[in-house]
C-alpha positions in Angstrom: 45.0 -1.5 -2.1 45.8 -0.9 1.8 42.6 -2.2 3.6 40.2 0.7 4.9 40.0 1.4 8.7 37.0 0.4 10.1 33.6 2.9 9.1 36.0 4.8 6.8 34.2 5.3 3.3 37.1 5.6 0.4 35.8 7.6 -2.6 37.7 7.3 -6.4 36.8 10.0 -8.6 37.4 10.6 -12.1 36.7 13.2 -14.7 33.2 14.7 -12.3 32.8 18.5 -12.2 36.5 19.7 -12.1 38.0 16.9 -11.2 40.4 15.1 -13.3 41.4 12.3 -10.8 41.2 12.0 -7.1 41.2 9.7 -3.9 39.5 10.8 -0.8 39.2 8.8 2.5 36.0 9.8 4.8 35.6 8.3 8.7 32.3 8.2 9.7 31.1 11.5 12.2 32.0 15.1 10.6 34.1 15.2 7.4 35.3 18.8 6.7 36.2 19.6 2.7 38.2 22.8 3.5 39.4 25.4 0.2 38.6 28.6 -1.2 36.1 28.5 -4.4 36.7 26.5 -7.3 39.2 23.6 -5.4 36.7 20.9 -6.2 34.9 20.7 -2.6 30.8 20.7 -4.8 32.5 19.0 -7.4 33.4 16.2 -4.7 30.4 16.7 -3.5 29.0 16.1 -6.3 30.6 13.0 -7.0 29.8 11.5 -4.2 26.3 12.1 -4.8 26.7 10.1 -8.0 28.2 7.4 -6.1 25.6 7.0 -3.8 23.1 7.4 -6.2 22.2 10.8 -7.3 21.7 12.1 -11.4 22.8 15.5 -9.8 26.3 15.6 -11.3 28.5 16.8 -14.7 30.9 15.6 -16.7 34.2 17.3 -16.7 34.0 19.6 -19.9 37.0 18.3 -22.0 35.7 14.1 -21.0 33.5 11.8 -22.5 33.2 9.9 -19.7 34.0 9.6 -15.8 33.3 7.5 -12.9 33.1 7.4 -9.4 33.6 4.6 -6.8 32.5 4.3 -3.5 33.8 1.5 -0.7 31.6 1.4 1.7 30.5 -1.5 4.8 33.0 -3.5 3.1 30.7 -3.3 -0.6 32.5 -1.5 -3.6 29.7 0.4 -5.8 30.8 2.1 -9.1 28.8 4.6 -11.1 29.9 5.3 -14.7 28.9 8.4 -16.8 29.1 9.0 -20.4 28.4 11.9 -22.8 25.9 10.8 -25.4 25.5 13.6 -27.6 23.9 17.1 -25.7 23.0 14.4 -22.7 24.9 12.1 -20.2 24.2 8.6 -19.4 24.7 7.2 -16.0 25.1 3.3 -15.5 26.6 0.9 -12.9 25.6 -0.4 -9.5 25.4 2.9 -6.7 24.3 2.7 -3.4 21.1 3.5 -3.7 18.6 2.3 -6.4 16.2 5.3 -6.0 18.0 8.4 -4.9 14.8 11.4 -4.7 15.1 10.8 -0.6 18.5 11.3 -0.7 18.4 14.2 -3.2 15.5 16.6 -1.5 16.2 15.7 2.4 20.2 14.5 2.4 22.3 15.7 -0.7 21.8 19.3 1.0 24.1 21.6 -1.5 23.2 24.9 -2.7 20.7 23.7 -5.4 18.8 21.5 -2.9 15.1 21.9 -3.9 14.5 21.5 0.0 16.6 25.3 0.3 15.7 26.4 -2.3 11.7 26.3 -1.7 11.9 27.6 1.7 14.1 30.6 -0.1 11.7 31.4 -2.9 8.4 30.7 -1.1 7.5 27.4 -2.6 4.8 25.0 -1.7 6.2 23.2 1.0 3.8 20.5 1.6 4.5 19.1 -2.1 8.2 19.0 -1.1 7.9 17.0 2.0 5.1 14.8 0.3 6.8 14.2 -3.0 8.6 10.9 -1.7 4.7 9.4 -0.9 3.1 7.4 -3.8 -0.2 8.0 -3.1 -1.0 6.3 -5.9 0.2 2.8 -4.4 -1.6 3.9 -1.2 -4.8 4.2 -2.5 -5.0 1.2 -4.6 -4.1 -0.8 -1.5 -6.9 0.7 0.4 -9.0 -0.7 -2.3 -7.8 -4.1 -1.5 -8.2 -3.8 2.5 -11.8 -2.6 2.0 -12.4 -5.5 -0.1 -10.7 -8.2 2.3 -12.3 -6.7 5.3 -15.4 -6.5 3.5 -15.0 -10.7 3.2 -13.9 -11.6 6.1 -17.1 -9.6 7.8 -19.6 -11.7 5.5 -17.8 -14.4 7.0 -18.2 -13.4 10.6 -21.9 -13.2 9.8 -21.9 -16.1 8.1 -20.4 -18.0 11.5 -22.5 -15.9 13.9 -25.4 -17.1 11.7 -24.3 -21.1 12.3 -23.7 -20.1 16.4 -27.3 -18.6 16.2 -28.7 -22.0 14.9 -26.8 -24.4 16.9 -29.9 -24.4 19.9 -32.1 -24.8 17.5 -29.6 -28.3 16.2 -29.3 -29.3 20.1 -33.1 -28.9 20.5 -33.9 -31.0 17.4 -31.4 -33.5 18.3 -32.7 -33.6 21.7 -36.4 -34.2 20.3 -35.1 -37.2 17.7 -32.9 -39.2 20.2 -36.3 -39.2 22.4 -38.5 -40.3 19.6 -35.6 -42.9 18.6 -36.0 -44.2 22.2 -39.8 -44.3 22.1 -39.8 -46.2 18.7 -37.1 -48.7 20.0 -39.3 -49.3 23.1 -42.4 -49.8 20.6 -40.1 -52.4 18.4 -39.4 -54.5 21.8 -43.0 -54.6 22.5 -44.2 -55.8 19.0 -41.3 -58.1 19.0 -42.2 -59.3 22.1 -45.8 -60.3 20.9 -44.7 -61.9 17.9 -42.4 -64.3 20.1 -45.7 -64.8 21.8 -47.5 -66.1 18.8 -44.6 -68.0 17.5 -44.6 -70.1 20.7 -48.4 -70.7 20.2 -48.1 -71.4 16.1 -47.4 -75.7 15.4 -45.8 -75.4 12.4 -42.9 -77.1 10.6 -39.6 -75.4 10.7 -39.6 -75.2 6.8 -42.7 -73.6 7.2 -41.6 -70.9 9.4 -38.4 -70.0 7.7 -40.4 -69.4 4.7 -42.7 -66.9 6.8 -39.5 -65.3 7.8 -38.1 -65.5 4.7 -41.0 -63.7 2.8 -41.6 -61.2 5.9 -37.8 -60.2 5.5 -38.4 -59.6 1.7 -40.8 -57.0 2.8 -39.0 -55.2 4.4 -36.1 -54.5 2.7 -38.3 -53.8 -0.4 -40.0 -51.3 2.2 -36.4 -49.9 3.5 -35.8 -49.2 -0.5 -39.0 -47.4 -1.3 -38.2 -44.9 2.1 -35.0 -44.7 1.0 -36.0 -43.7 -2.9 -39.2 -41.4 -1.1 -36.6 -39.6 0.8 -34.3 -38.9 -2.0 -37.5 -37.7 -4.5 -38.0 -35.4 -1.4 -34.9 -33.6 -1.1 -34.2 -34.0 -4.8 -38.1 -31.9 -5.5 -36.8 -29.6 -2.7 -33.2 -28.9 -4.5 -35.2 -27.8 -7.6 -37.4 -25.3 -5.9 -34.6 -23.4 -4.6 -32.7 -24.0 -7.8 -35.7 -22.7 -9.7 -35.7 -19.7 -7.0 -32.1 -19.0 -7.5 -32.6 -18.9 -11.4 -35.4 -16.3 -11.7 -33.3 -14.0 -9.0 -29.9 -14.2 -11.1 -32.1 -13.4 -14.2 -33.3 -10.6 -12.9 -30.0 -9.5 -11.9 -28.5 -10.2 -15.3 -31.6 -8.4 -17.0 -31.6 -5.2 -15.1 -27.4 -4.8 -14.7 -26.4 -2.1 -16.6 -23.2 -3.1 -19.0 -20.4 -0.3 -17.9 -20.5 2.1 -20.7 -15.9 2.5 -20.6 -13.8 0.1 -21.1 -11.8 -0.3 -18.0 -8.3 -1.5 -20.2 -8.7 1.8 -22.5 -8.9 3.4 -19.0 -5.9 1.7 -18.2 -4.4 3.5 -21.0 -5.5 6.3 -20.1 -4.1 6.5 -16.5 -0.7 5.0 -17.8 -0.4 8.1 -19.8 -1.3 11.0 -17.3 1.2 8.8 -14.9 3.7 9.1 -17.4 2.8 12.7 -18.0 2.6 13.2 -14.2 6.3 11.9 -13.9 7.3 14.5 -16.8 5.9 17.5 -15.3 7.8 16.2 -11.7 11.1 16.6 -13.7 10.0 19.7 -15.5 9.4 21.3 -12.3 12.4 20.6 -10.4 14.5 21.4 -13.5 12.7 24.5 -13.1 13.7 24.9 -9.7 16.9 24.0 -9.9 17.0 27.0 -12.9 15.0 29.4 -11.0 16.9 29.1 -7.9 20.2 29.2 -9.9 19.6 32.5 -11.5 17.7 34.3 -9.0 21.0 33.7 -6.7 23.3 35.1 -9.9 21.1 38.0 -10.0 21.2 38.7 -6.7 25.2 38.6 -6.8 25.5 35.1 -4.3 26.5 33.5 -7.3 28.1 29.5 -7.2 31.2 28.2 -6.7 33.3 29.2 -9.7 36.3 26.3 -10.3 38.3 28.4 -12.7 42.1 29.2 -12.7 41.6 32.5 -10.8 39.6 32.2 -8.0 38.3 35.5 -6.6 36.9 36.6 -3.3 33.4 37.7 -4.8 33.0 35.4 -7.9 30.3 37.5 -9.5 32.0 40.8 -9.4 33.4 40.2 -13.1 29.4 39.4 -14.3 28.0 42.5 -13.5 28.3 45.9 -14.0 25.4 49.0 -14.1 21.8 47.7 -15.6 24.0 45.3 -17.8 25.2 41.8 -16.6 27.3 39.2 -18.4 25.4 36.2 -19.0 26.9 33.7 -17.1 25.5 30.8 -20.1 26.3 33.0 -23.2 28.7 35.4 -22.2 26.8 38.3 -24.1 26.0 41.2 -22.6 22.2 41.9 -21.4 20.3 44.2 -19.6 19.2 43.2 -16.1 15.5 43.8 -16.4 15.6 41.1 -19.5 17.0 38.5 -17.5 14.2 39.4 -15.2 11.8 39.2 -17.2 13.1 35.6 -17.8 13.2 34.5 -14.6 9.3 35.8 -14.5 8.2 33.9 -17.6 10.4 31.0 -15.9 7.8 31.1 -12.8 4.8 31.8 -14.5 5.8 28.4 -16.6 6.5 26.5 -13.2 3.4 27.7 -11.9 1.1 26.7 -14.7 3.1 23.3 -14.7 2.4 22.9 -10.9 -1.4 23.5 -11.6 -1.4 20.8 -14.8 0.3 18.5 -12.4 -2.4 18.8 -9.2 -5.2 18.8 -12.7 -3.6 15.4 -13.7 -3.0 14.0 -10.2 -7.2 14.7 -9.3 -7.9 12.9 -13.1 -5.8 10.2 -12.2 -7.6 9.6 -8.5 -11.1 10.1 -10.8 -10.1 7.4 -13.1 -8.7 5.1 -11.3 -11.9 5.1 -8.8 -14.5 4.8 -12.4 -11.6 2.1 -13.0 -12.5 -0.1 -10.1 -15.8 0.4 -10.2 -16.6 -0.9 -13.4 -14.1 -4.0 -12.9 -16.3 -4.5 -9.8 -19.6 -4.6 -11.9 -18.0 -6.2 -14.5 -17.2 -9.1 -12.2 -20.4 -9.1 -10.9 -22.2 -9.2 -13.9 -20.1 -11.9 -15.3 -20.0 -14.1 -11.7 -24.2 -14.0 -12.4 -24.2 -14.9 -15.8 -22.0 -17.7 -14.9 -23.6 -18.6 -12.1 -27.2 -18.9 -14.2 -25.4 -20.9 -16.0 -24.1 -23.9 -13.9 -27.6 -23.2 -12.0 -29.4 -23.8 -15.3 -26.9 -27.0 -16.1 -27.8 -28.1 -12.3 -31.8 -27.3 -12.5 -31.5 -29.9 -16.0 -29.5 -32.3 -14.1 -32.0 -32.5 -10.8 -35.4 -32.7 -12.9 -33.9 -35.9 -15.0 -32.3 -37.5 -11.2 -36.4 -36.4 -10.1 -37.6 -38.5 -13.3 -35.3 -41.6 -12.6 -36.5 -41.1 -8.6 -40.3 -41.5 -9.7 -39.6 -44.5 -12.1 -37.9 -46.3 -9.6 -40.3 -45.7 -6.7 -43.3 -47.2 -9.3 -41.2 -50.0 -10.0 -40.4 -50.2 -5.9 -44.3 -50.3 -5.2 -44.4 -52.7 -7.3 -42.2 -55.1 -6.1 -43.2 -54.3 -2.6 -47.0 -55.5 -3.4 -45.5 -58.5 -5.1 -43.4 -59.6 -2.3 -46.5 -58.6 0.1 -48.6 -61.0 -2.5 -45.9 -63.9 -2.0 -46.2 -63.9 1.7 -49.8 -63.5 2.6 -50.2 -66.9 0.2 -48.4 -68.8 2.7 -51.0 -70.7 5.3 -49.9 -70.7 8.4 -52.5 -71.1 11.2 -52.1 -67.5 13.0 -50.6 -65.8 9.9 -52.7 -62.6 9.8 -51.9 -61.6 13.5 -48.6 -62.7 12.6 -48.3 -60.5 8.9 -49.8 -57.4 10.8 -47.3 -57.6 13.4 -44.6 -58.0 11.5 -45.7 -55.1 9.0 -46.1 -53.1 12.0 -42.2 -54.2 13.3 -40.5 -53.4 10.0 -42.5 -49.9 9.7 -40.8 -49.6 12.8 -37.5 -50.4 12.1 -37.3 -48.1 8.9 -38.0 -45.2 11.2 -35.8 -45.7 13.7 -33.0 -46.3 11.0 -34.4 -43.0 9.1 -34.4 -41.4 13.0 -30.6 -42.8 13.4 -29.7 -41.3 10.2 -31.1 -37.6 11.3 -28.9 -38.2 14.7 -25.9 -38.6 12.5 -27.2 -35.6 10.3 -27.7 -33.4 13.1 -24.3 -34.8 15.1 -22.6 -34.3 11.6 -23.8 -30.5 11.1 -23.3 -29.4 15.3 -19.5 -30.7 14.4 -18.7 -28.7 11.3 -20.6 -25.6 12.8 -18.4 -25.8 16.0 -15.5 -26.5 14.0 -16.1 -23.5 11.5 -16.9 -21.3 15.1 -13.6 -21.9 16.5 -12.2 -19.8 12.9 -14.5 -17.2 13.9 -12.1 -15.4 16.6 -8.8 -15.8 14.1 -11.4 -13.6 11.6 -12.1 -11.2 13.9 -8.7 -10.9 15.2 -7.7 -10.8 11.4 -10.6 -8.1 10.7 -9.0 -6.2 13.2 -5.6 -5.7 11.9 -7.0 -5.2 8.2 -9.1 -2.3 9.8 -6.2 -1.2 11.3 -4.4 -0.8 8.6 -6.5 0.6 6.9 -7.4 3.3 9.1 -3.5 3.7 9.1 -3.1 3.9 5.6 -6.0 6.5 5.7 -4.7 8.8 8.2 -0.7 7.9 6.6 -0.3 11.2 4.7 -2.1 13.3 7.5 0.5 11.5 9.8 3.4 13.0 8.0 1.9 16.2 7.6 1.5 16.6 10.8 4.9 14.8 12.0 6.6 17.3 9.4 5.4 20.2 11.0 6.0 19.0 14.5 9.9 18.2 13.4 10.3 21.6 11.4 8.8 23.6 14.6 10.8 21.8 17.1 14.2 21.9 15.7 13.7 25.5 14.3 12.7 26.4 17.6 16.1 25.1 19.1 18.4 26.3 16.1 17.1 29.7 16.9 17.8 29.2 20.2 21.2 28.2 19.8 22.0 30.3 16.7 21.0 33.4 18.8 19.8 35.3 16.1 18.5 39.6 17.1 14.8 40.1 17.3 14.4 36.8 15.0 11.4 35.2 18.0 10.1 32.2 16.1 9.6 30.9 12.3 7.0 28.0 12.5 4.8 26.2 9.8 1.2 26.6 10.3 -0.8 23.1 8.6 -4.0 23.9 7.4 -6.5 23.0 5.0 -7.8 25.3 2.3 -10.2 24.6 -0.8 -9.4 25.4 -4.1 -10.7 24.1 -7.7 -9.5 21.6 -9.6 -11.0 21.0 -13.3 -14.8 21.5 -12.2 -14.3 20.4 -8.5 -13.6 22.0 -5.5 -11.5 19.9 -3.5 -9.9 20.5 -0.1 -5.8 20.3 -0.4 -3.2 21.3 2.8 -0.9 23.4 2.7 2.3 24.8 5.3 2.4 28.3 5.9 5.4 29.3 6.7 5.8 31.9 9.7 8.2 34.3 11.0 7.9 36.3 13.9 9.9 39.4 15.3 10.7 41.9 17.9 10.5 45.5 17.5 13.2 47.4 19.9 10.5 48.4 21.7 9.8 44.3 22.5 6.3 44.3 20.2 6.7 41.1 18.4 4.8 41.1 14.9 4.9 39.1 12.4 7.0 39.1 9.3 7.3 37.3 5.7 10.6 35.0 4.1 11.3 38.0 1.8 12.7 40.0 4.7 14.6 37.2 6.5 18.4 37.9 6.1 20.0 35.5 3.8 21.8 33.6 6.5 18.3 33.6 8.3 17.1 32.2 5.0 19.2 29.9 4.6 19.4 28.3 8.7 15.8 28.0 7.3 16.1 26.0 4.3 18.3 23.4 6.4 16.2 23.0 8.7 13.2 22.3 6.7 15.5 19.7 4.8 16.2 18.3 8.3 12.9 17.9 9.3 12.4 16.1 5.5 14.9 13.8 6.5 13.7 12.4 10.2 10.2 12.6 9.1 11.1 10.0 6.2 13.5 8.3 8.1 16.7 9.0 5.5 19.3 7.8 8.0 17.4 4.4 6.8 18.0 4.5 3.3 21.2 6.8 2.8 23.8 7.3 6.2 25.3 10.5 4.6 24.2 14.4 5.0 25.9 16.5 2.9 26.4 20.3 3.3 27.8 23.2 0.9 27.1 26.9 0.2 27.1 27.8 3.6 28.9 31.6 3.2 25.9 33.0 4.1 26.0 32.4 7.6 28.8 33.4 9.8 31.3 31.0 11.0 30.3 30.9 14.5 26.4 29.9 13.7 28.1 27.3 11.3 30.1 25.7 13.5 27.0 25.5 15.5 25.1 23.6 12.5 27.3 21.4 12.0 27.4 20.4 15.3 23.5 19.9 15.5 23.2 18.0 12.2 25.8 16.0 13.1 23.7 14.0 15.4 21.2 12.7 12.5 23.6 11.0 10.3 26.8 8.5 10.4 28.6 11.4 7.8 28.6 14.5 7.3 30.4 16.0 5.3 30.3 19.9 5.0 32.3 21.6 2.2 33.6 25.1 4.1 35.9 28.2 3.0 38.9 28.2 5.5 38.0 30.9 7.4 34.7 28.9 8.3 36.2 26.1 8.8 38.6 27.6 11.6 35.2 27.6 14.0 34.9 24.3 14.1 36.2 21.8 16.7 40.0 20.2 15.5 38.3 16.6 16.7 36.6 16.8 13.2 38.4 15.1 10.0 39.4 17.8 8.0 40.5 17.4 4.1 42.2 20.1 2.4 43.5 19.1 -1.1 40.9 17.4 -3.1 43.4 14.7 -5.5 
């Protein structure tokens, strides 16, 4: 296979539409398909929608399977159908994995849902906000509440520590003092005792076993502090313990056990998705239908790829009140097939109303949903909670009760070593015994004052450490509150960015299409309330407006039902156009694709073509001959689709 020019996208199609076999080379910019009706130009179309993705594509009648392949950017993708029975299953590897951007806002043939609201009045809000999974949007502004909510306990947890740290500088201040003062007192008494040693005859034996006996005293002393200090801070460890208990029982007694089971709601929400996605599919098929017959009735009819092609394809359908029935082939009265096409819309209608009911059930249920997981896990982080403070509580009253038989048995052995060295006579030995008591009283202070200084040192350095976090919260904080205030105002964004789009391009297709007494046609956004279940709830909506020019120059303003059918249509493309920059298509999907454009005359065509032509590497426009004539020879242009 020769190699493909550079941006050139080669297209192989087999049994698609009416297409047995063929082989079509596109370069990037305009692509004109160029025939009279039925030479395969939708059915190409068609197939190329397949290739990139789309489900919007047939079989050819007499097959049981086709394919298509696509060579594009120097990737091959291939997309295989196959008839299964009344149905036709699609498999392989196509461009895109989710086509519904490509099909409402790029895939832009005469079935187009985008065209085909605009022509029949639709809502055109739920068109252009179809593609949004609101869904996924609010869950995850669940989870930014949540993590901003954290990271400002945080903050206050840290501005709490900055607000104590005078309050650590001042204390520290006050102990290194009274460490200084008790280190001047310790000279002085050690000074004296020097004193009396120099003034007490005594053998050297004698004196080391003074010392000896003295030292004994004071460690047993430094022990008991020691063991005193623990009981302390153990006792205080229980009362808060003890505090913390009777709070989390009184949490656990009064909490309120959610009443639904959040997994059955689960369920529950699973289903009305599921039914949700259903009714989505029921009513485009019911578009699709709708928009189908109503142009059949109306005599615009389709592309019919028969053996005969005629100038007005639906000429042979109808004829007086009766038409041929273009499924059947039976003969009907007219007013029966309208009254099918009314039942048809009453049945879209009630399915667009189940489908809003369902959408505000599933936003209900998923909000009781998260709020009973949240007390759920509150309940159960207090119960557990109780528990290790229970298991801690048991654990601190039996440390308390091996505290208070050690400091008995410490006083103990402090008298007895007291005992031991007030027996030994030595001339000068009370003066001696009181200033040493005095020294080593002393000295366990200034080691218990040390021990604060380290404390206090210890604390000021794992404040200022946590403080320094504090500004990467905040600046974290601020981006979670910016997104979530973005994923708030996200859906109003592209409401209000697919209004702006529609009015500004409509306002300069007008202007270049030229079109009599036709002044404006802009969408209005606005909000309205209606009721939903037993709610009334505040929805948007785009109201679509048209104004004109009376001969006399009186503009007044008009409704879609009286546009022209080329107006209509200009209409319908541009709303799709606007779909398509307000979601960004060009990102997912580089073709726009264009058919059933016989409305319009071949001048304003050529002039549509050039203006979408701008938005998209392809385009590729499927034109009668005459049409195509208006357009530029700089275009590609392919005649014979095989």
């Amino acid at each position: 296979m020769a190699q493909l020019p550079k941006h050139s996208v080669r297209v192989d199609v087999r049994n698609i539409g009416g297409i047995d076999e063929a082989s079509v080379t596109l370069s990037d910019g305009v692509s004109v398909l160029t025939g009279r009706n039925a030479t395969n130009r939708t059915s190409f179309l068609q197939a190329l929608m397949t290739g990139l993705g789309s489900r919007q594509s047939s079989l050819k009648g007499d097959a049981e399977e086709g394919a298509v392949t696509l060579e594009l950017d120097g990737e091959t993708y291939t997309r295989t159908l196959r008839r299964r029975g009344d149905t036709v299953a699609f498999d392989g590897d196509p461009y895109l994995d989710d086509p519904e951007l490509a099909d409402l806002f790029a895939f832009l043939l005469e079935d187009n849902e985008a065209r085909r609201a605009v022509a029949r009045g639709d809502d055109l809000r739920e068109i252009i906000m179809r593609p949004i999974d609101t869904d996924a949007i609010d869950a995850e502004i669940r989870e930014c509440k949540q993590q901003r909510d954290e990271l400002e306990s945080e903050i206050d947890r840290l501005d709490g520590l900055e607000h104590d740290l005078p309050s650590l500088e001042a204390d520290r201040r006050e102990t290194v003092a009274e460490l200084e003062a008790a280190e001047d007192e310790l000279e002085a008494v050690r000074e004296d005792l020097d004193d009396l040693d120099a003034g007490v005859d005594e053998s050297r034996t004698r004196k080391q076993e003074m010392e000896a006996a003295f030292q004994k005293v004071r460690d047993a002393r430094s022990e008991l502090d020691d063991l005193e200090f623990d009981l302390e801070t153990e006792r205080s460890t229980l009362e808060e313990l003890r505090s913390e208990r009777d709070e989390l029982r009184e949490t656990v007694d009064t909490a309120e056990a959610p009443d639904r089971n959040p997994d059955r709601l689960a369920g529950r929400i699973d289903e009305l998705r599921r039914r949700k996605r259903a009714l989505d599919d029921d009513i485009n098929q019911l578009g699709s239908v709708i928009g189908f017959n109503e142009d059949m009735v109306e005599g615009s009819g389709v592309d019919i790829e028969g053996d005969a092609p005629s100038d007005d394809p639906t000429a042979t359908l109808t004829a007086g009140d009766q038409t041929t029935c273009w499924t059947c082939g039976s003969a009907v009265e007219t007013d029966q097939i309208e009254a099918t096409l009314d039942r048809l819309r009453e049945l879209r209608s009630a399915k667009l109303d189940e489908r809003n009911e369902i959408r505000e059930e599933i936003e209900t249920l998923t909000d009781e949903q998260s709020a009973i997981r949240q007390a759920k896990r509150e309940i159960e982080r207090a119960e557990e909670r109780l528990e290790s403070v229970e298991a801690e509580i048991e654990s601190t009253e039996s440390r308390i009760d091996d505290l208070e038989a050690q400091i008995e048995a410490k006083r103990e052995t402090v008298a007895e070593r007291e005992e031991a060295a007030e027996s030994i006579d030595v001339d000068g030995y009370d003066e001696a015994l009181e200033l040493h008591r005095e020294a080593n009283g002393i000295e366990l202070r200034i080691e218990r004052l040390e021990d604060e200084i380290d404390d206090i040192d210890a604390e000021i350095e794992e404040r200022e450490a946590a403080l320094e976090r504090r500004e990467d919260l905040r600046a974290e904080r601020e981006q979670v509150t910016d997104r979530l205030t973005d994923l708030r105002t996200r859906v109003d964004r592209i409401e209000e960015t697919a209004v702006e789009e529609f009015n500004e391009h409509m306002a300069t297709v007008l202007d270049i299409l030229e079109y009599e007494n036709l002044d404006r046609i802009w969408i209005e956004r606005r909000e309205t309330e209606r009721r939903e279940g037993r709610r009334k709830v505040t929805r948007t909506r785009f109201d679509l407006h048209i104004v004109r020019s009376s001969p006399d120059g009186t503009a007044y303003e008009d409704t879609v039902d009286h546009l022209s059918e080329s107006e209509r249509e200009v209409t319908g493309l541009v709303f799709a156009l606007a779909g398509y920059l307000v979601h960004d298509v060009h990102e997912t999907v580089p073709f726009v694709l264009l058919d059933s454009l016989e409305a319009i005359d071949s001048d304003r065509i050529a002039r549509v073509v050039d203006y979408f032509r701008t938005h998209a590497d392809y385009l590729v426009a499927a034109l009668l001959p005459g049409d195509a004539a208006a357009l530029p020879d700089e275009h590609d242009y392919v005649e014979q689709i095989d």
